[in-house]
C-alpha positions in Angstrom: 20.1 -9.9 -4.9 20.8 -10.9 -8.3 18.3 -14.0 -7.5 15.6 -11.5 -6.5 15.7 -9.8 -9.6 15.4 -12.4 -11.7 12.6 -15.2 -9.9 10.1 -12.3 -8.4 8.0 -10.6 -10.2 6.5 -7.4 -9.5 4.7 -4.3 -10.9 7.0 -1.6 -10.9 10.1 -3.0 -12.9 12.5 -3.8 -10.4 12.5 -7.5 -10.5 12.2 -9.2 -13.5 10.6 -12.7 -13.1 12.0 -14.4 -16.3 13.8 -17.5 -14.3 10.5 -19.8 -13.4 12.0 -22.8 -12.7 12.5 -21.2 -8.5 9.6 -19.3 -6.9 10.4 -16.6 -4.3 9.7 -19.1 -1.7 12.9 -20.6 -2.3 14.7 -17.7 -2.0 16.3 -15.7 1.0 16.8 -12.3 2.0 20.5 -10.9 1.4 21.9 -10.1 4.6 24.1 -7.3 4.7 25.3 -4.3 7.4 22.1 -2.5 6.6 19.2 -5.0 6.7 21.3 -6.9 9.6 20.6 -3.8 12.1 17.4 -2.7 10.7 16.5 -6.3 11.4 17.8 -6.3 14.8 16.4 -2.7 15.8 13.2 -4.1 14.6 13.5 -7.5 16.4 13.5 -9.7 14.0 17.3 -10.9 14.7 18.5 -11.1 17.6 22.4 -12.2 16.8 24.9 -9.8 16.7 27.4 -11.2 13.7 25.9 -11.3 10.3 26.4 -14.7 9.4 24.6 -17.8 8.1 23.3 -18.2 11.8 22.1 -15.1 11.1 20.7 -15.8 7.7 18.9 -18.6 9.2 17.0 -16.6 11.8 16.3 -13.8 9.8 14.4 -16.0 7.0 12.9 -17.6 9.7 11.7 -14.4 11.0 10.3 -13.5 7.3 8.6 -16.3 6.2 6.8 -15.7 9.7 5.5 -12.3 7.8 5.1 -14.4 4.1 5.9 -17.7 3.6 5.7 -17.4 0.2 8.1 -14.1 -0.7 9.8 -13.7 2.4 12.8 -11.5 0.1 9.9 -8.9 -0.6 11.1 -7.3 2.6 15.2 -6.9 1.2 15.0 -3.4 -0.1 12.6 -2.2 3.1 15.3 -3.5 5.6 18.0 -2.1 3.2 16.2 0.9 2.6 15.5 1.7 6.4 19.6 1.5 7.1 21.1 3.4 4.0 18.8 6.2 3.3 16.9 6.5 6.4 19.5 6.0 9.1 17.3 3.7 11.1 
C-alpha cells in the first residue's frame, strides 16, 4: 500500500507520486481478506488461500484490465469487501 501511495500519481490526493525511479507497472495489488474475495466473487481469482500463488494470479488477472497500473484497482476490490459487503 505504502508503494502505491508513493509511485502512482493521481488527481485526487491519495497517492502521491514523488518516488519516480518505479512506475506502477512494477507494482502489485495488496492482497488482503477483502480484495481476496471480492476478487474471487468477481472471478478474477480463483484460489482459495491468499498467498503469493494467489498474488501471482490476481496481478495476472489485472494487468489483463491495465498493464500499465494494474494496483489502480486495490481500493475498488478493498472498497467492495469492507464498506460494501460484497
Amino acid at each position: 500500500m505504502f508503494l502505491r501511495w508513493m509511485v502512482r500519481q493521481d488527481n485526487t490526493g491519495v497517492d502521491f507520486g514523488i518516488w519516480t525511479k518505479l512506475t506502477p507497472a512494477q507494482l502489485s495489488c495488496p492482497l488482503d481478506v477483502h480484495s481476496g474475495n471480492v476478487a474471487r466473487k468477481l472471478g478474477l481469482l480463483t484460489r482459495k488461500q491468499n498467498d503469493s500463488k494467489a498474488l501471482l494470479e490476481l496481478d495476472t488477472a489485472l494487468r489483463k484490465l491495465d498493464a500499465n497500473d494494474p494496483v489502480k484497482y486495490d481500493f475498488a476490490l478493498f472498497g467492495l469487501g469492507v464498506f460494501e459487503g460484497f
